[in-house]
N, C-alpha and C positions, 0 to 999 in steps of 0.2 A: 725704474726699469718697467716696460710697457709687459703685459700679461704674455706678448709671444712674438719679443723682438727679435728673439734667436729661436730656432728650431733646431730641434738637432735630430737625425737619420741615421739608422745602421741599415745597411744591406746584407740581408739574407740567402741563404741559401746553398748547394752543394756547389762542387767544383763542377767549371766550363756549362754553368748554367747562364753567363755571360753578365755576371753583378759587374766586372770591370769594364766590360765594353759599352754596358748602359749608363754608368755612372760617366764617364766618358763624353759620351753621345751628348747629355744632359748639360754638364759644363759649355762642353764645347758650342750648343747652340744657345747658351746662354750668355756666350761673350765671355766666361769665367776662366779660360786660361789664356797665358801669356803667349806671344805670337812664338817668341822663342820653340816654348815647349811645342804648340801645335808641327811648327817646323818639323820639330824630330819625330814626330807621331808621325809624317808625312815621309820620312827619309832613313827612320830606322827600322827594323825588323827583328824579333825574333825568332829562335831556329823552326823553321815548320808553318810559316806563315803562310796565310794566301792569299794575303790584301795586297794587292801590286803598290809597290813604291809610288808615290806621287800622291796615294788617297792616302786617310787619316786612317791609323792604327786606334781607335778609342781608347782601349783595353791600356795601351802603353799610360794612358795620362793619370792615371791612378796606380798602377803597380810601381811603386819608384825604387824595389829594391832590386838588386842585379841577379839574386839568385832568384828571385821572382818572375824577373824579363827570361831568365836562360831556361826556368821549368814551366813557365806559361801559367802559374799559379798565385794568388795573392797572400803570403804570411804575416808579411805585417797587418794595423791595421794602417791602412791610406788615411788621412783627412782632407778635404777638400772643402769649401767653403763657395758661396756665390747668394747672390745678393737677390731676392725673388721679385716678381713685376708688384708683389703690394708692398715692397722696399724691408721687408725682414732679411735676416739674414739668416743663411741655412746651411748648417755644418754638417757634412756627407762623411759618416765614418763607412770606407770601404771594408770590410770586415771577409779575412782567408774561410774560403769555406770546405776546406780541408777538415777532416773532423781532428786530423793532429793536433788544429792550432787552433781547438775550441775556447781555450783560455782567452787567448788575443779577441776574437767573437764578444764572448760575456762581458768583457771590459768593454768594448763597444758600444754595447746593447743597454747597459746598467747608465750611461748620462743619455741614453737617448727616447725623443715620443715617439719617432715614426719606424717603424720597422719592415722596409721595402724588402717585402719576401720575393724573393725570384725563382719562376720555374720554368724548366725548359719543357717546353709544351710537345717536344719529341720524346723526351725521356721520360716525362712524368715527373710524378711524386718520391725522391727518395729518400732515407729514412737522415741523412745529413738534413734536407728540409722539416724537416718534423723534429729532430733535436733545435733546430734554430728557433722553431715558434715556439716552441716549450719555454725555451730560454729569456726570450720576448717576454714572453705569460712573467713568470717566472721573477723577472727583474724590474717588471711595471711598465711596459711598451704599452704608449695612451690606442693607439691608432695600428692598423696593420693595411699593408697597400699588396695585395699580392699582384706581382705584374706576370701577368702566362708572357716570358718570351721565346723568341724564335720561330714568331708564328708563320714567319716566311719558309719554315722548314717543314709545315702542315698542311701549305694552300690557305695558311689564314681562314680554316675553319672553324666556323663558329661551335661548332659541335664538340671541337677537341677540348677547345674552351669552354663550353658550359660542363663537358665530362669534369675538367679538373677541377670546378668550382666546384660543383655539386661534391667531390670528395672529399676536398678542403673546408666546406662549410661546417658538418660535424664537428671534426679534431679543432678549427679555431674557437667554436661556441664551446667546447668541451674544456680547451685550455682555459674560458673565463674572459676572451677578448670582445667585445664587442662591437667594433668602431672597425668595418673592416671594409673594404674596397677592391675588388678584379677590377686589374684592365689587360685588356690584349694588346703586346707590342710585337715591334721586333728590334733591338738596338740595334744589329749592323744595318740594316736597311732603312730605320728613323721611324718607321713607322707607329704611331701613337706615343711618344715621346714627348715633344714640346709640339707638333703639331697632328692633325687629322689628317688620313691621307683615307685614298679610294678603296684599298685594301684590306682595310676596318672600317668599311661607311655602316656595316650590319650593329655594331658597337656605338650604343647612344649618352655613353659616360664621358667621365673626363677625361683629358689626356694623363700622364703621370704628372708632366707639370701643372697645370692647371688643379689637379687634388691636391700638391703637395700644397701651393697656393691656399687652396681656401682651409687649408687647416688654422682650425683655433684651440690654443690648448689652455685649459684650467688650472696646472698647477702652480701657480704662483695663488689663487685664490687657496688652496688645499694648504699649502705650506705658512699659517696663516702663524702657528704657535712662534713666539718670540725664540731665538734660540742660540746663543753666541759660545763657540768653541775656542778656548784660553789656548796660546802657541806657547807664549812665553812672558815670565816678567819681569816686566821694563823698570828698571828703578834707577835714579837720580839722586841729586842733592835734595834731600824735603821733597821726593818723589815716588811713589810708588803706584804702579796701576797693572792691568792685566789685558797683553796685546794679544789680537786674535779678529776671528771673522764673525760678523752675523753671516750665520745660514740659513734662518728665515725669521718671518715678523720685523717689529719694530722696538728697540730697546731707547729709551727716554729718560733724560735725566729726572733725579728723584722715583725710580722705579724700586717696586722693593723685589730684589731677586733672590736667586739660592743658588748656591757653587754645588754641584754636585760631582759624584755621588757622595761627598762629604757630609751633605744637609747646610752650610753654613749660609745664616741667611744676613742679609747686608742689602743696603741702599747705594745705589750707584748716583757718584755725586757729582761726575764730570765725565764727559764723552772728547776724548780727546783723539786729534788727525795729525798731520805733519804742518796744517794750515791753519790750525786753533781748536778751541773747544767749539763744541755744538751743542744742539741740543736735544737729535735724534740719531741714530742709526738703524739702518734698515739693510733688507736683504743683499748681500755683497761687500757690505762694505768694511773695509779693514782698517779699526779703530784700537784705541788704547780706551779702556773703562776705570777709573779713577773712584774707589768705593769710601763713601762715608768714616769710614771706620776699618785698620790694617785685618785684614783677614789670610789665614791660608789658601792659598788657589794656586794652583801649578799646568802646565801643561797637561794638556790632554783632559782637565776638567770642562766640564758645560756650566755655563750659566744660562737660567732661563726665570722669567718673573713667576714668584712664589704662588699667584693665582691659578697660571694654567703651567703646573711644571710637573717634569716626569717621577715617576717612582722607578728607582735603579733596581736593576734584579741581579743576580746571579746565574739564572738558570731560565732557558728562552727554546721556544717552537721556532725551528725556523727553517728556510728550502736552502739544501747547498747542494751546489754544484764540483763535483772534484773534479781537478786538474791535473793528478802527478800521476805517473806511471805506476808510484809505489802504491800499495792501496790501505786505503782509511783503514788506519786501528784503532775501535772504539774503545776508549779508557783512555786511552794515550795523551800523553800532555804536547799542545801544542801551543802557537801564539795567535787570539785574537788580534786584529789591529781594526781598529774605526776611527776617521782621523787621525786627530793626533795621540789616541788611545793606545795602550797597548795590555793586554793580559794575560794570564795561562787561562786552557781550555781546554774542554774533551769532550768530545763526541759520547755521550752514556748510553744513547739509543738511536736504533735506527727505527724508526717508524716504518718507512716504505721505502723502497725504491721505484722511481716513475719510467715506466716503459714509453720512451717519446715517441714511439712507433703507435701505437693502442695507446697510451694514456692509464692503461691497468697499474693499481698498486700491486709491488710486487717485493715480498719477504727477502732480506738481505741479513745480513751478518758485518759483512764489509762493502765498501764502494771502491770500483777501476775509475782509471781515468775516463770523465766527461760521464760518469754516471749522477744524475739526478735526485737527490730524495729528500725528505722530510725528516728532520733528525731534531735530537733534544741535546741543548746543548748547557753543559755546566760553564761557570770563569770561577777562576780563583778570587776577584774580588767583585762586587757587582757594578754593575754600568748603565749608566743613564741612556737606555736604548729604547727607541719608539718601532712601532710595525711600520717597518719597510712599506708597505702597501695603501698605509691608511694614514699616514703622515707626512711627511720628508725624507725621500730617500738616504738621504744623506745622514739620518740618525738612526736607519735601521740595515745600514750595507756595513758588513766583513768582508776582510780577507783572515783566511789562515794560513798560519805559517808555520812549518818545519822547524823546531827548536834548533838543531841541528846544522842543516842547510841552509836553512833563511831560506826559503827556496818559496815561493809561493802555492801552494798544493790545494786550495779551495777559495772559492768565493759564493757567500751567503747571502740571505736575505731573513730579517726576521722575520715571523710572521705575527707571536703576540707571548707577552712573559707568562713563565709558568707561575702558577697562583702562588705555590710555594717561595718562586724566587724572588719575592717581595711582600710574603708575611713571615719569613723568617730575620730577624735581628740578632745582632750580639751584644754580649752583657760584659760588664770590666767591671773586675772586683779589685778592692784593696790589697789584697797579697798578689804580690806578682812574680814574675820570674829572678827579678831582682832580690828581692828581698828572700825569697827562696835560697835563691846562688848563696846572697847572705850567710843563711842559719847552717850549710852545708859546709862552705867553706873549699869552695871549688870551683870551675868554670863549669859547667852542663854542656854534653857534645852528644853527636849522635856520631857511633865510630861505623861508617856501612864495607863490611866486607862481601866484597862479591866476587866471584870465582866460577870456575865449571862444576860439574857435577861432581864429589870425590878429593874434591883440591883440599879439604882441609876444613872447612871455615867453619865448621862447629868446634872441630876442634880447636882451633884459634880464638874463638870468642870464648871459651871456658876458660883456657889458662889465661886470656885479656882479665876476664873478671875476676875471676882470682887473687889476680897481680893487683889487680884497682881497688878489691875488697881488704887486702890488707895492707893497699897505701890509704884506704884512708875513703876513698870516692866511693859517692854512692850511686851503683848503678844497677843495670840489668840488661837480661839478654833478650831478645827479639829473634827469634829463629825463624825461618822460615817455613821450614817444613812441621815444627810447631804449630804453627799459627794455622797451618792450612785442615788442623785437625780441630777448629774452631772458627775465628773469625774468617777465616777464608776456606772455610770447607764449601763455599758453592762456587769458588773458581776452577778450573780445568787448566790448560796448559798452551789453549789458543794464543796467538799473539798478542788478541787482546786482554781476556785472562790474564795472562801475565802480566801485561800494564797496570790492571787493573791491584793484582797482589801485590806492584811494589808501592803504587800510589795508597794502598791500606798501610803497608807497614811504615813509608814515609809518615804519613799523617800522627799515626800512631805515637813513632819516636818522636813528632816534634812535640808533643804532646809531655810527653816523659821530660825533652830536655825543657819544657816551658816548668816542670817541675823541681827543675833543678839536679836531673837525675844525668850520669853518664849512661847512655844508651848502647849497645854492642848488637848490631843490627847484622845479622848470618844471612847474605838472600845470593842465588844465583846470580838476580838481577841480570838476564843476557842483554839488553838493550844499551844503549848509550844514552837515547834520548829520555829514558826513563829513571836514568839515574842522574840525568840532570835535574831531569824535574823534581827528583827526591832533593836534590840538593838545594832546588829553589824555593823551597818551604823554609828554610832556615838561613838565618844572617850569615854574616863572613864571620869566619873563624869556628862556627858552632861546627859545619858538616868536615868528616874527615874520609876520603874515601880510600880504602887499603885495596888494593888487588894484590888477592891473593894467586900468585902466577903459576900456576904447577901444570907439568907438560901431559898433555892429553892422555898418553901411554900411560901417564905414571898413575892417572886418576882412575884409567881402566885395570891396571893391576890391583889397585886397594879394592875399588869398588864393593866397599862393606853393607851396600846395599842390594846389590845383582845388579845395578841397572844397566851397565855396562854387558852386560851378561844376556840380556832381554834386547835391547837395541841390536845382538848381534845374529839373535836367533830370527831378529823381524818384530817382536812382540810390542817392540817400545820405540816407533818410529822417529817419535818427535823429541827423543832428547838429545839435551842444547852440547853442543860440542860436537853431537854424532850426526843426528838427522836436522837436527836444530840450530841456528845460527847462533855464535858466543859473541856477542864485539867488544872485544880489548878495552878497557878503558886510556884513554888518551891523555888526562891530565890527572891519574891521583897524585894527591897527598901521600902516597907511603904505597911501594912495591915490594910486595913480599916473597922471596923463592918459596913454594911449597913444599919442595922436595926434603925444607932443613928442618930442623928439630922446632916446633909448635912451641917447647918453651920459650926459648931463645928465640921466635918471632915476637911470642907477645913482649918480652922485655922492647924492645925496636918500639912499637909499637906506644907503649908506655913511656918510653923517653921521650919519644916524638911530642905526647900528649904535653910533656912536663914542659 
């Protein structure tokens, strides 16, 4: 593949700044759509139009969703494609410049060089244009083309034009782009487009086509490190290999590599296709690797040669951008995904938050949707990730994901691992959990009772251990309100606090059951997603999760602590059931009425065990 046979373009910018009618324009006089379609650009209309039927509607040839045509707005993203006069090929992602549908934007923006910012030279600069070149910055956009359009709506002043450059010039050298380019157009009228017309003769630049043209991009020299991502493996009769893509460099028989983040290191001893062996693979290409000697390697491993190969980390700098409505709770366990990777992860810090308006760093706690910032981020196991910026994108881009939802709510960039999350190791000693379970004579569990405020659950886990104390099991209790008078005496009650208390006592208990101990874990626990992720610390069979059910009334009657009492006076805003959200848990192991007798639960409870 030639250094820059494809290019690929996102369009920038806020709504009815006219990204769809220049993208349009651009096609169209480049012979790049089908007569068909031109036809109905000629003959349809949507509601509010004022381009007489019989001329081209531009705007239409790219909005191709219907609820798009009927609000005059672009949500999806468009792709469009057309082939340039030095014979590359140039893929146009239209991208809604709605700030709703900033998500749809970033996906756009993250496979592309060119990033055709568009501004309306009547409106100005608005703060949706200054999120879009953040984002640009942000996601690695090589080139930036700002086109002032609607100059036909100014008298084609040059004045109005040098004003918005001159503004623009700061905030794009400020974001760190370099490679930047005005031109003055106007899509509905054509003018500076693919040709020069009299009404820009004052403008001694290129046209839009003619820059997009003489663009040359570098990244294929930059993505130079060898680098091949394992989908799945393929095994036969006297067969076994690991099928997957190179994503960059070149992998060659007899190469000596390393499976990461496993460390396993092995000679790759055939390169195999649908057409035969070979005896290179290079950037794109989707091969079968056939290794020396049978090793462990699974999906979503990297393989890259042992000379120039990454060090996996756990814990990473990096820019994320949020996407969900609900907002970032730092502590909270969510799911990395990078390729075919997947892992748990939390947010531990926010460094900054980026004002795309000013560029100011700015103190956060949490992020809304389409806020910007710099954050540090843990995984439950480490991963072979490179800087976003200084490598191959495609080894240092995330999405996060909603344990919950599955719901897509971030997308990231690293920017370089934290020192720690790759000089920390772990160590495996000869007594293990097995042999533990052994001398005890038991299975090891972690029993998590979660409930409201009042429901019971201390008292539940005293007669639990009791009962287990004189069957025989050896365990202990993990209280929560305990623990918050030690290891968790510097949390509060925030959302993320919270997260952050149950992923201490999760850890804690697995810890205990890796000791061979039955664990009886007391915690509010109000979250769902949090007590999943307590429960995905530990194997199947190990977690047991009891809801204790006792009716809200019934827990503000005992309320052996006032808190019920405080929440009603005003004093105690935030607690869970009153000012605080509880959420039900949806699949436990074992529901308990709270209202019955605490003995007669833990026996329940104890049988279940048995």
């Amino acid at each position: 593949m030639s250094a820059d046979s494809v290019i690929r373009l996102v369009t920038c910018g806020s709504v009815d700044d006219g990204k769809s009618t220049l993208i349009g324009r651009l096609l169209a006089e480049t012979d790049s759509i089908p007569l068909d379609t031109l036809h109905q650009a000629k003959t349809q209309r949507r509601s509010g139009s004022l381009i007489p039927v019989g001329e081209i509607d531009f705007s239409l040839l790219t909005d191709g969703l219907e609820a798009e045509r009927e609000q005059g707005i672009t949500i999806d993203v468009a792709y469009r494609s057309m082939t340039l006069t030095s014979e590359r090929r140039l893929i146009i992602a239209d991208a809604p410049g709605h700030e709703e549908y900033t998500r749809n934007m970033v996906v756009a923006a993250s496979r592309s060089e060119i990033g055709l910012v568009i501004v309306d030279a009547h409106r100005g600069i608005r703060p949706q244009t200054l999120r879009h070149l953040s984002i640009c910055s942000l996601v690695g956009v090589h080139k930036i083309i700002v086109a002032i359009n609607k100059m036909d709506a100014v008298d084609y002043s040059a004045e109005v034009f040098e004003n918005l450059r001159s503004e623009l010039l700061p905030i794009i050298a400020r974001l760190g782009v370099h490679d930047v380019t005005f031109i003055p157009l106007s899509a509905l009228a054509g003018d500076n487009v693919t040709v020069r017309t009299d009404a820009l003769s004052w403008h001694d630049g290129n046209t839009l086509l003619d820059e997009i043209n003489a663009y040359r991009s570098d990244r294929y020299v930059r993505e130079s490190r060898a680098r091949f991502n394992a989908q799945i493996v393929s095994r036969d009769d006297n067969f076994r290999g690991i099928a997957g893509t190179v994503t960059s460099g070149i992998l060659s028989r007899g190469d000596e590599v390393v499976i990461l983040p496993r460390g396993t290191v092995t000679v790759v001893d055939d390169i195999v296709t649908f057409d035969g062996s070979r005896e290179t693979a290079v950037l794109g290409d989707a091969v079968t690797l056939v290794f020396a000697r049978d090793v462990d390697a699974s999906r979503g491993d990297v393989i890259e040669k042992t000379a120039d190969s990454t060090i996996p980390t756990d814990s990473f700098q990096a820019n994320l951008v949020w996407l969900d409505t609900s907002p970032l709770v730092t502590n909270r366990s969510y799911v990395l995904i990078n390729g075919f990777t997947r892992t748990d992860m939390a947010v531990t810090d926010i460094r900054h938050r980026i004002n795309v308006e000013t560029g100011a760093h700015e103190a956060a706690s949490s992020l809304n949707a389409n806020d910007i910032a710099e954050v540090h981020i843990s995984l439950s196991t480490p991963l072979a990730l490179d800087s976003y910026y200084q490598v191959t994108r495609s080894h240092g881009n995330f999405i996060v994901v909603d344990r919950l939802t599955r719901a897509t709510v971030g997308a990231g960039m690293v920017k370089h691992p934290l020192r720690r999350g790759q000089n920390v190791g772990s160590e495996h000693f000869d007594i293990d959990q097995a042999a533990r379970t052994a001398q005890k004579g038991h299975s090891p569990r972690a029993i998590w009772i979660t409930g409201l405020p009042g429901s019971g659950k201390s008292t539940l886990a005293n007669e639990l251990e009791k009962k287990l104390h004189t069957a025989g099991f050896h365990s202990y209790i993990l209280d929560g309100d305990n623990l918050r008078h030690g290891l968790n005496r510097d949390l509060g009650f925030t959302e993320g606090d919270r997260a952050e208390n149950v992923r201490r006592l999760a850890e804690v208990g697995r810890l205990m059951v890796d000791a061979g101990l039955v664990v009886v874990i007391a915690s509010v626990s109000p979250y769902q997603t949090d007590r999943e992720m307590a429960r995905s610390l530990f194997v199947d069979g190990e977690f047991v999760e009891v809801w204790l059910d006792t009716p809200l009334d019934v827990c503000a009657e005992r309320d052996s602590k006032g808190l019920y009492a405080k929440a009603a006076s005003g004093s105690l805003p935030n607690l869970t059931g009153v000012g605080a959200v509880y959420e039900n848990p949806t699949h436990a192991e074992i529901r308990i009425d709270g209202t019955l007798n605490a003995q007669d639960n833990a026996r329940d409870v104890l049988e279940f065990l048995r």
